[in-house]
C-alpha positions as CSV (number, residue, x, y, z in Angstrom):
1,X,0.0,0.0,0.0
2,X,1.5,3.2,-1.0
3,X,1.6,6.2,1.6
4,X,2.4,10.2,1.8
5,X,4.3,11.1,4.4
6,X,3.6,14.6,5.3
7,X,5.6,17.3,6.9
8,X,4.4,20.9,8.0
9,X,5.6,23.6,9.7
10,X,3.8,25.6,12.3
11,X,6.4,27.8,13.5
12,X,10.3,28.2,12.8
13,X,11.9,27.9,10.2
14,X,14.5,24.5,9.7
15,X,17.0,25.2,6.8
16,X,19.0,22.1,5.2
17,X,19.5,22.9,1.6
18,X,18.8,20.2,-1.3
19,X,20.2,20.3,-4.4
20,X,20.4,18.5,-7.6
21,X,20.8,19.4,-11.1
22,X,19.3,23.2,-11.9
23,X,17.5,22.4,-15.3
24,X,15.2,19.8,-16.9
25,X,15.7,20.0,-20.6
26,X,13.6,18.7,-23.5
27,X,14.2,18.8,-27.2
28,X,12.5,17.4,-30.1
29,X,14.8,14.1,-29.4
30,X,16.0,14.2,-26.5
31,X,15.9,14.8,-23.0
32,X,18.4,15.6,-20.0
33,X,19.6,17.4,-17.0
34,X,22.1,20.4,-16.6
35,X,23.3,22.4,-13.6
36,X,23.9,26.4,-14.1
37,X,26.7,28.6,-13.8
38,X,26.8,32.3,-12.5
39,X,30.3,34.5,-13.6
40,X,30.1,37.8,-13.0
41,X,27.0,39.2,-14.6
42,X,25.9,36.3,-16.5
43,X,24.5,32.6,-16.5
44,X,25.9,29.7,-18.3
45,X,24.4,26.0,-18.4
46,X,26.8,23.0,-18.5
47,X,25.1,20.0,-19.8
48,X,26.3,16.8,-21.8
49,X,27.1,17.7,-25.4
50,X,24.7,15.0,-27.2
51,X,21.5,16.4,-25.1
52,X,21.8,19.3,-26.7
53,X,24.3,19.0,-30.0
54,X,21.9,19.1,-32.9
55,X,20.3,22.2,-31.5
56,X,21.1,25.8,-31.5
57,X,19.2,27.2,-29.1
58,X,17.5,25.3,-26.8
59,X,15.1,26.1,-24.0
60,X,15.5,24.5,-20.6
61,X,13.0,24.6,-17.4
62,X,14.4,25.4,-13.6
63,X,13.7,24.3,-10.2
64,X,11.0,27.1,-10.2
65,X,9.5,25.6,-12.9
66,X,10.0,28.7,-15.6
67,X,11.2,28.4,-18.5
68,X,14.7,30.0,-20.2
69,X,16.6,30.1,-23.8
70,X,20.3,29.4,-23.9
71,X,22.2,29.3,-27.0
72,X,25.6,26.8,-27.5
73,X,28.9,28.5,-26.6
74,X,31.3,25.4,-26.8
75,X,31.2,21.6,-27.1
76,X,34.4,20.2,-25.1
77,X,36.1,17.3,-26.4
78,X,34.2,15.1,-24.0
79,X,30.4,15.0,-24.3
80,X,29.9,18.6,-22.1
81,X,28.5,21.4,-23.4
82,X,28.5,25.4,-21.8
83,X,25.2,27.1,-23.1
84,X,24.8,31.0,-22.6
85,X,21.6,32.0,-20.8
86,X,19.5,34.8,-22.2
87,X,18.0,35.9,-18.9
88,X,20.7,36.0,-16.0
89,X,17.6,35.8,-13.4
90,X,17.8,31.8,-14.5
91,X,21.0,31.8,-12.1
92,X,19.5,33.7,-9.5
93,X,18.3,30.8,-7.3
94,X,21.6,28.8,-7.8
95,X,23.6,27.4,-4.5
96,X,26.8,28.6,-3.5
97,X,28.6,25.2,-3.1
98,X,32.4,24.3,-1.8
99,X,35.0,22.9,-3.8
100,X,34.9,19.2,-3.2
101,X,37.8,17.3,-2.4
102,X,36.8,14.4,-4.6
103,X,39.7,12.3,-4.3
104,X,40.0,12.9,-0.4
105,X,36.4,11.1,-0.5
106,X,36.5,8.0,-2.8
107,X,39.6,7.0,-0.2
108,X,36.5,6.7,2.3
109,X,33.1,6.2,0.4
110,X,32.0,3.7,-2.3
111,X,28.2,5.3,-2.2
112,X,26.5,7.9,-3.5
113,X,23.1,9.5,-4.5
114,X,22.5,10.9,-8.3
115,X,19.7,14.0,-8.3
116,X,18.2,14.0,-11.3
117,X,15.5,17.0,-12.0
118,X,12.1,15.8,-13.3
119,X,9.5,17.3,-15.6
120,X,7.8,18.8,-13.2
121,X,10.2,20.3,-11.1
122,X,10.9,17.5,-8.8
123,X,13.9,15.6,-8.0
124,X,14.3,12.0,-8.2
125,X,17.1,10.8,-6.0
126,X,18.8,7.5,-7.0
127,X,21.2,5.8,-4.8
128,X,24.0,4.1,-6.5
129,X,27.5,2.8,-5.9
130,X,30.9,4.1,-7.2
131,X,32.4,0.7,-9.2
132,X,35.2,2.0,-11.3
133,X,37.2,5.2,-10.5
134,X,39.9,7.0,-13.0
135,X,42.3,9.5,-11.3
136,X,41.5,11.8,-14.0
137,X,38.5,12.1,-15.6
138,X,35.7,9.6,-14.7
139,X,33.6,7.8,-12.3
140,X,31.5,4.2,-13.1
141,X,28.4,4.0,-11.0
142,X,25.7,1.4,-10.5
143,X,22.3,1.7,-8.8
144,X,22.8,0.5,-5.5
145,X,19.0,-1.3,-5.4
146,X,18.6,-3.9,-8.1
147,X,15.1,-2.5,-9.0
148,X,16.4,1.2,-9.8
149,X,17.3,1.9,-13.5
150,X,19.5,4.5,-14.9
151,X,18.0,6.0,-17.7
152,X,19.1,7.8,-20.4
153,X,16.9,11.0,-19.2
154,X,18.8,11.3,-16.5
155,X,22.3,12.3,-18.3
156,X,23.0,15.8,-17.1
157,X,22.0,14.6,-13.6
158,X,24.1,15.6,-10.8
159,X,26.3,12.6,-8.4
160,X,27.2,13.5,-4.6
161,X,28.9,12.3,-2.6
162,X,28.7,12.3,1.6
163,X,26.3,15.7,0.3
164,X,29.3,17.0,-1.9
165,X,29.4,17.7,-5.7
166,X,30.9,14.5,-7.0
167,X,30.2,14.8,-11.1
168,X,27.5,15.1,-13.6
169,X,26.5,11.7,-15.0
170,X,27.3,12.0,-18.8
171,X,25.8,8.8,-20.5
172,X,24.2,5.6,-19.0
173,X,24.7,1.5,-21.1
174,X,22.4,-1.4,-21.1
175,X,24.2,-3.2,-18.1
176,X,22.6,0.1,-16.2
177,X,26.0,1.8,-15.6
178,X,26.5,5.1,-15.8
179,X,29.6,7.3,-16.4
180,X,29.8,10.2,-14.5
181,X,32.4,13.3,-15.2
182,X,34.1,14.1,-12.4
183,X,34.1,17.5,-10.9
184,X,37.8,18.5,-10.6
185,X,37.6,17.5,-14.6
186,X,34.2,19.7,-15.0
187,X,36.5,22.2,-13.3
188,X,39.2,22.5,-15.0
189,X,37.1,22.6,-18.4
190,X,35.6,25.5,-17.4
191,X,38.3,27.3,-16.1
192,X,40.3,26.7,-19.2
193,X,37.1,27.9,-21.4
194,X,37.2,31.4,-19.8
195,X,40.8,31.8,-20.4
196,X,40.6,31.5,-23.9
197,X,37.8,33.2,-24.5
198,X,37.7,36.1,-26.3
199,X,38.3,39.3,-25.0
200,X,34.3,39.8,-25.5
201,X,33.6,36.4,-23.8
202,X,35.9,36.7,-20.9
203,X,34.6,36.4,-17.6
204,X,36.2,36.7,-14.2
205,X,36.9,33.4,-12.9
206,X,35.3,34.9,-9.8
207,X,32.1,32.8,-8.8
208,X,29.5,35.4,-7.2
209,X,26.2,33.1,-6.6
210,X,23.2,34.4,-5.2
211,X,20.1,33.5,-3.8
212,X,18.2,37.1,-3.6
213,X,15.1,37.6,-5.7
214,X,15.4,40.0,-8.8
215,X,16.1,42.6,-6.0
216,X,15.9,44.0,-2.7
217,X,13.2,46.6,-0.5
218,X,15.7,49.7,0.4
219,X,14.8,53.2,0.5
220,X,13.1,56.2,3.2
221,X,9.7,55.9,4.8
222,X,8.1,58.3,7.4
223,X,4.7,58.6,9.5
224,X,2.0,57.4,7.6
225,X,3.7,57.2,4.1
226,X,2.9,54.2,2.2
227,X,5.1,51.8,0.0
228,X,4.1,48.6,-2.3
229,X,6.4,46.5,-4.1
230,X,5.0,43.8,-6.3
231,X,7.2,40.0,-6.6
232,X,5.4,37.1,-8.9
233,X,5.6,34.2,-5.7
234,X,4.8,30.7,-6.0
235,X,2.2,28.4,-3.6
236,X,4.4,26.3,-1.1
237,X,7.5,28.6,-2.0
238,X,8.6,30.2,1.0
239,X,10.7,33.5,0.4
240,X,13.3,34.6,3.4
241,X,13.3,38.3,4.6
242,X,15.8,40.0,6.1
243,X,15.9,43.3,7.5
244,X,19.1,45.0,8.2
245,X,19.3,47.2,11.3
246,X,19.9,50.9,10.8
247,X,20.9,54.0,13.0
248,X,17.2,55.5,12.8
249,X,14.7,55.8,15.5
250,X,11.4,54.8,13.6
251,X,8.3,52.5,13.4
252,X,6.9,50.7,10.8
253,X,4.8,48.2,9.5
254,X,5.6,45.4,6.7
255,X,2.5,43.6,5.2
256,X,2.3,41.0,2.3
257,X,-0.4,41.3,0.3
258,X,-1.9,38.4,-1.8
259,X,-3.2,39.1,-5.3
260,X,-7.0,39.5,-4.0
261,X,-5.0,42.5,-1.9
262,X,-5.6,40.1,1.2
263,X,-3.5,40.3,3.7
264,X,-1.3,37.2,4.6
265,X,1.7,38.6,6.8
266,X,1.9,41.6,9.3
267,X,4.8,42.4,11.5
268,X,5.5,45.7,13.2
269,X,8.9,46.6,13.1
270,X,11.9,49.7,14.2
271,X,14.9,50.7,12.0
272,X,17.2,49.9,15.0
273,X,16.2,46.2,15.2
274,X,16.6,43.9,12.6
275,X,14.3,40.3,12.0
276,X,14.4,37.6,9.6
277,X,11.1,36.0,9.1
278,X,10.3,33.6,6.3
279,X,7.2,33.8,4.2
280,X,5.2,31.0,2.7
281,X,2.7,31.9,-0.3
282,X,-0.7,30.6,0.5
283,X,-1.2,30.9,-3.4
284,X,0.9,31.5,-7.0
285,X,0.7,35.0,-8.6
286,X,1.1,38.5,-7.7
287,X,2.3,39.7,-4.4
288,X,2.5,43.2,-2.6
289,X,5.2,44.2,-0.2
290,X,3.9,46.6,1.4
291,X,5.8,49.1,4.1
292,X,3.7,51.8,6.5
293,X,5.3,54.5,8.5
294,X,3.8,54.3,12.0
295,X,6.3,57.3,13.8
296,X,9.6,58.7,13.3
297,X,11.5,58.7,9.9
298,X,14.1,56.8,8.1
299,X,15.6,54.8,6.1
300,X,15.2,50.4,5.7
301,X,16.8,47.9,3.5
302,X,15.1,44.3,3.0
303,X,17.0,41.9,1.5
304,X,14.6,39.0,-0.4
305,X,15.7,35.1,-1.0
306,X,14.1,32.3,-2.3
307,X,14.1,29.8,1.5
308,X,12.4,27.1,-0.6
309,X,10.9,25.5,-3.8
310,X,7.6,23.5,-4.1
311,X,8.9,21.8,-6.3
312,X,11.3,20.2,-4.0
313,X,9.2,20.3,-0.9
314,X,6.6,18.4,-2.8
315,X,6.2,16.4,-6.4
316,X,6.8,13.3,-8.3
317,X,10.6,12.9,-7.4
318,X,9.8,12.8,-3.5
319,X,9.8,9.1,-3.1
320,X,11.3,7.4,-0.6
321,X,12.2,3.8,1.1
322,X,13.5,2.1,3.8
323,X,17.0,3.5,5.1
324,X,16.3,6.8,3.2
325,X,16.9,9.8,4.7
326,X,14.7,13.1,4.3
327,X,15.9,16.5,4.6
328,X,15.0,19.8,3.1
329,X,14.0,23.3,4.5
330,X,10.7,24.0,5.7
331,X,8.8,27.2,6.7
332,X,5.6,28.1,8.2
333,X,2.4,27.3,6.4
334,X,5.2,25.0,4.2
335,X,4.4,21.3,3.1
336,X,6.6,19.0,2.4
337,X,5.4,15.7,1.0
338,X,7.0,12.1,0.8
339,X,5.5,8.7,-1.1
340,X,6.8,5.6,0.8
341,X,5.3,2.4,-0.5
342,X,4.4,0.6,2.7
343,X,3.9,-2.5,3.5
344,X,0.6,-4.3,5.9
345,X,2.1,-5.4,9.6
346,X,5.5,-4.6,8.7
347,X,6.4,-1.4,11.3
348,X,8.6,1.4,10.3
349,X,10.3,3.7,12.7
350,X,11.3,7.3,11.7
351,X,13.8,9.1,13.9
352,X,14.1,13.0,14.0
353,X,17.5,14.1,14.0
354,X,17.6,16.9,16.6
355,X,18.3,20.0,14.9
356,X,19.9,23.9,16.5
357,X,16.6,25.3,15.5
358,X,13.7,26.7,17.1
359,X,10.4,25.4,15.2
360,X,7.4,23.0,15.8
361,X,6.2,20.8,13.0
362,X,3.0,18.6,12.6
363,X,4.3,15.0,10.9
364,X,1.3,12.8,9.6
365,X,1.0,9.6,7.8
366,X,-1.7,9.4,5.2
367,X,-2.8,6.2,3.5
368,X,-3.4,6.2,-0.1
């Protein structure tokens, strides 16, 4: 019997970052996975060449479930690919990650889990086990249950490793064994792209990643004076605020307005005294920020970032089984929601890793 596990939050906010690769991408013949890029001022998706080779420009979904171009910069000589994105906002959610020590880690681990990103939004996580390993270039991996499959969708698809970057899975053979690129190799292509580019193409090798919406909430406000500012949001996507404390005595109030100019948040705040709340859309579509001067004058700066997706909280990737683990970042009015294929009079126990944060959560088991 299959059953949804259910997570929601009531209070608090618990933040464990998932990741796995940033686009789904479909062609006329083929589909694949790709993870993006930020240098500088623009975004750039690396994906294996043969997903996208007969196409020029290609358009790609991300884990927010819009839709971008990109158009083919280079095809390495292995089967990777670096696309140019048309709108730099597709980079806007992407992670800042460490560097991995790769070869530190296969001395230690053999196991791993491939995150591949699904149609809708989703990501399907496949365990698997690191067979063959070449210093250089390469990793061999196997699914680590006999029933999972490796399919050739999921090239593009992103491998870690003890929760660290391990390589992006380039092609997958009819003995189900995948080969992964490695990510000191990814590396290194990249970094010898950009410095041979083109004196137009050159970027700074300087990563600068960011997780802000399109931008942030700064300016004056006084007694009584009234500000909106409208952000597109997304039901079951909680957005992070962050208030940054400043030298002026003043009041104010911050609302969040649904589209139906209902209001969904209200906290009273001063410019001395910063808070961090995080925000869960009740509903997808537009949203109004809106400030209110209650006394005094001055000056406030809101910073805006996306906490969570829905589409990892919840969708047809979030299947789990026995030994799994679940983790993720949850908000209030947030669901998160697991399939788990049960079985009659056989018991499972869950355990609740305690965690530094102050929240309460409701967790409920529904049958199907």
């Amino acid at each position: 019997m299959k059953y949804c596990l259910i997570l929601a939050v009531l209070f608090l906010p618990l933040l464990n970052s998932t990741h796995a690769s940033d686009a789904f991408i479909k062609t006329g013949s083929s589909t694949g996975q790709g993870f993006l890029l930020k240098r500088a001022e623009d975004c750039y998706l690396i994906t294996p060449s043969h997903v996208v080779e007969a196409i020029e420009n290609i358009q790609f979904m991300t884990a927010d479930r819009k839709y971008h171009n990109a158009v083919i910069k280079n095809h390495f000589d292995t089967d990777m690919a670096i696309l140019k994105v048309e709108n730099t906002k597709a980079c806007h959610l992407k992670q800042p990650e460490a560097k991995t020590r790769l070869s530190s880690l296969l001395k230690i681990y053999r196991d791993g889990v491939l995150k591949s990103r699904l149609s809708d939004g989703s990501i399907l996580q496949t365990k698997v086990t690191i067979k063959g390993i070449d210093e250089t270039e390469y990793l061999q991996i196997r699914p680590s249950k006999e029933k999972d499959i490796l399919k050739q969708g999921y090239s593009g698809s992103v491998l870690y490793i003890a929760d660290q970057t391990a390589g992006m899975l380039l092609e997958v053979d009819t003995e189900n064994t995948g080969i992964v690129y490695r990510v000191d190799a990814i590396s290194d292509k990249i970094s010898a792209y950009f410095d041979d580019s083109t004196s137009e193409e050159k970027i700074s090798q300087a990563e600068n990643p960011s997780t802000q919406l399109p931008s942030n909430i700064s300016g004056q406000i006084t007694k009584n004076q009234i500000l909106g500012f409208k952000y597109s949001l997304e039901e079951n996507s909680p957005i992070k605020l962050t208030m940054k404390s400043m030298p002026d005595d003043y009041r104010a109030y911050l609302a969040i307005l649904d589209n139906d100019e209902k209001q969904q948040f209200l906290r009273k705040f001063t410019g001395s005294q910063g808070f961090e709340y995080v925000f869960t859309p009740l509903s997808s579509g537009p949203h109004t920020l809106q400030l209110k001067g209650a006394s005094g004058f001055g000056k406030f700066d809101i910073a805006l970032s996306q906490y969570a997706l829905d589409a990892e909280l919840r969708g047809a990737g979030n299947v789990v089984d026995t030994g799994d683990r679940m983790t993720g970042a949850l908000a209030p009015k947030s669901i998160a929601e697991y399939k788990y294929a049960a079985q009659e009079n056989s018991p499972i126990k869950l355990t609740m890793k305690s965690m530094p944060d102050d929240y309460r959560a409701y967790l409920a088991i529904l049958d199907n």
